[in-house]
C-alpha positions as CSV (number, residue, x, y, z in Angstrom):
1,X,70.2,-104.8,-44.6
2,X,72.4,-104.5,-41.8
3,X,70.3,-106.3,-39.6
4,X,69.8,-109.6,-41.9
5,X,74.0,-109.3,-42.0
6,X,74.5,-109.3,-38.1
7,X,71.6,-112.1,-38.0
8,X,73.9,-114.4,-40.6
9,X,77.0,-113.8,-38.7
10,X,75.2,-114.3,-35.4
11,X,74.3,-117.7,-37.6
12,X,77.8,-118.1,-37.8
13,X,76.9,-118.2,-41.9
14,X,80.0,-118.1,-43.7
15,X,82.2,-119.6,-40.8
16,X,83.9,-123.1,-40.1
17,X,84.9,-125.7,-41.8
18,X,84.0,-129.1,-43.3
19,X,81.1,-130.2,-41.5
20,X,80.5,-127.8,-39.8
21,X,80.6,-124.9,-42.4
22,X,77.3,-122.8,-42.9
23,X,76.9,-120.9,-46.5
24,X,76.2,-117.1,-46.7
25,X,73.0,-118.1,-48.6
26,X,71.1,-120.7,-49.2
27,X,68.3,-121.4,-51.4
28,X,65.8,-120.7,-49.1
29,X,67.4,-117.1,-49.1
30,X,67.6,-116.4,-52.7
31,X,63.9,-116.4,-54.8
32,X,65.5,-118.2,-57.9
33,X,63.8,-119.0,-61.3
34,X,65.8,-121.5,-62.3
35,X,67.2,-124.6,-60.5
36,X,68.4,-124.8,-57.2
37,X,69.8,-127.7,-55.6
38,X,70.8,-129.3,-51.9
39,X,73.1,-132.0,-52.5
40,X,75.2,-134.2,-50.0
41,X,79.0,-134.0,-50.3
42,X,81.4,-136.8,-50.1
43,X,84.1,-134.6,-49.0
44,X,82.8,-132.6,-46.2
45,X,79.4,-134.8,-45.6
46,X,77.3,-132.2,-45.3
47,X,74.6,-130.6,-47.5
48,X,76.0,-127.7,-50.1
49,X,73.6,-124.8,-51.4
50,X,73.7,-124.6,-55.5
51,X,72.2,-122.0,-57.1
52,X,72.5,-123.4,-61.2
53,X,72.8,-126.8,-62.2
54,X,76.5,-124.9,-63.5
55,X,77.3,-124.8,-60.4
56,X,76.3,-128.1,-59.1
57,X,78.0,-129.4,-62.1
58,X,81.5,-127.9,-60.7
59,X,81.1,-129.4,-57.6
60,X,80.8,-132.8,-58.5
61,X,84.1,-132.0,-60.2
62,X,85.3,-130.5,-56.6
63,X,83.4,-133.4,-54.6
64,X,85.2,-136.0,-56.3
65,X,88.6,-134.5,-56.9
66,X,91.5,-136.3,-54.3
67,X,93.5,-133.4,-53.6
68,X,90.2,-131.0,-52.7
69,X,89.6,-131.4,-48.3
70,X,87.3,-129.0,-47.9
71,X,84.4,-127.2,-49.9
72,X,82.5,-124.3,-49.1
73,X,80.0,-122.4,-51.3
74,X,78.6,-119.3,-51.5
75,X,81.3,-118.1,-49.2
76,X,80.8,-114.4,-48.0
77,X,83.6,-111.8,-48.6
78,X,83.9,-109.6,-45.8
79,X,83.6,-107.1,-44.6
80,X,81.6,-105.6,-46.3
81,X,83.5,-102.0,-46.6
82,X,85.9,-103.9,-48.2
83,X,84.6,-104.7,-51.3
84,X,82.8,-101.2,-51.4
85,X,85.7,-99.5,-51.3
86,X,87.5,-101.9,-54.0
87,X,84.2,-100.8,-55.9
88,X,84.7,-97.2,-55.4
89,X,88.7,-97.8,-56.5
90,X,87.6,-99.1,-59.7
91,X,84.7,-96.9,-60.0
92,X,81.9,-99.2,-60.4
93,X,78.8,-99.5,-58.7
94,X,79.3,-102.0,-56.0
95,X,76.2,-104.8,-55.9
96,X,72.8,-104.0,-54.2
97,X,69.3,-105.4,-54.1
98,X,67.0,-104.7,-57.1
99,X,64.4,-104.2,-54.7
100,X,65.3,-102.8,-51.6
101,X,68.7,-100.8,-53.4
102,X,70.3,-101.5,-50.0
103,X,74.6,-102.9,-50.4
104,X,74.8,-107.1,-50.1
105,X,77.7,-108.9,-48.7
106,X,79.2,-110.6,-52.0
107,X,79.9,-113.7,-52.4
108,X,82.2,-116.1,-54.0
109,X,80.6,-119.4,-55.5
110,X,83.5,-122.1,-54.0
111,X,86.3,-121.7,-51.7
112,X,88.3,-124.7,-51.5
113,X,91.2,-126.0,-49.4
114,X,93.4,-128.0,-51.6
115,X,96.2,-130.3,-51.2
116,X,99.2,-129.6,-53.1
117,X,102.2,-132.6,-51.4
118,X,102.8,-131.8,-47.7
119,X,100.7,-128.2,-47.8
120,X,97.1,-127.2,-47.9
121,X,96.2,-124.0,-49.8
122,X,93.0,-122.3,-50.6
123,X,91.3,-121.6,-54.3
124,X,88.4,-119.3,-54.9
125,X,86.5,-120.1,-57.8
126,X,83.1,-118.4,-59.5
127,X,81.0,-119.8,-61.7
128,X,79.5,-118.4,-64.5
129,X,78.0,-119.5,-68.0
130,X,81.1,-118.7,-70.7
131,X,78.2,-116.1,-72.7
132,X,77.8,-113.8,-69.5
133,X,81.7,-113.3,-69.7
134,X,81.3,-110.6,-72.1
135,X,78.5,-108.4,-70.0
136,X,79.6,-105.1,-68.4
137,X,77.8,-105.7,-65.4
138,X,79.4,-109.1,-65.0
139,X,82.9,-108.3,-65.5
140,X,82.7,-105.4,-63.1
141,X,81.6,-107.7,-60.2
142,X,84.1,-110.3,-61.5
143,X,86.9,-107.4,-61.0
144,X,86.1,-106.9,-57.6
145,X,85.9,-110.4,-56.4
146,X,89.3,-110.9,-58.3
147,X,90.5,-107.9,-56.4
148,X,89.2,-109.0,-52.8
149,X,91.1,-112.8,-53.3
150,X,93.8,-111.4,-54.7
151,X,94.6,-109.1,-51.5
152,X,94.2,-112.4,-49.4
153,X,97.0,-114.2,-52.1
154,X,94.4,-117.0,-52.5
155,X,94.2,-118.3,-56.0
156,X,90.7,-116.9,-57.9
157,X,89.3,-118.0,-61.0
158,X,86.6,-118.1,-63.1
159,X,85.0,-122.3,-64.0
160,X,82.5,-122.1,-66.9
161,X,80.9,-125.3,-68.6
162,X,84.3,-125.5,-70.6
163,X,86.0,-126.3,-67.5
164,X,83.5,-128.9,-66.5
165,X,84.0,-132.7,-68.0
166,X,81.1,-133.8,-69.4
């Protein structure tokens, strides 16, 4: 609802960096059937919200990777009218609760700042299991996260378990 988004962003969720960064959700905000997980980072020494064991997979990968500085998960993209009115654009159905039908703040899985010689840039990434690439639904909220980063000239793509070392 509105009021849980102006209580996160009075929470500072979503903001800073390093240390000091707070996700948009955690895993105490999202009732989750599968694993969740609340792991330590080397990089930014502080605890990171996973939502898959995908995901926490990809972030060892991040954690441990020299030229990554900065990791932050589940990182919001706002505002809000923005990505409804990509969603309108493209004329999809932009995501909403299954319960309460009301419009959630979307969010990517991992921004990073990377360090490419003298210059820092930033890379979104999502992750998702390679099968759910081929669902409607999927790829329509794939489009407008694609859309959103790629207004911003950040780098966005898309890590499945072929992307991940075993």
């Amino acid at each position: 609802t509105e009021a849980s988004i102006s209580r996160r962003l009075r929470e500072e969720r979503g903001q800073g960096n390093g240390a000091s960064y707070q996700p948009w959700l955690t895993v105490q905000d999202v009732p989750s059937s599968g694993l969740a997980h609340r792991i330590k980072g080397w990089t930014t020494g502080r605890v990171h919200h996973l939502f898959s064991n995908l995901e926490r997979d990809a972030f060892y990968v991040m954690d441990w990777a020299t030229d990554v500085i900065d990791i932050r998960e589940q990182y919001p993209l706002l505002p809000l009218e923005e990505t409804q009115a990509i969603a309108d654009k493209i004329g999809v159905r932009h995501p909403a609760d299954p319960r309460t039908g009301h419009t959630v703040v979307m969010t990517t899985d991992f921004l990073l700042d990377v360090r490419f010689g003298t210059a820092t840039v930033q890379q979104a990434r999502t992750v998702k299991p390679a099968d759910q690439l081929n669902t409607p639904r999927v790829l329509e909220k794939l489009e407008i996260e694609r859309r959103y980063w790629q207004a911003r000239d950040v780098d966005w793509g898309i890590v499945t378990e072929y992307e991940i070392p075993k």
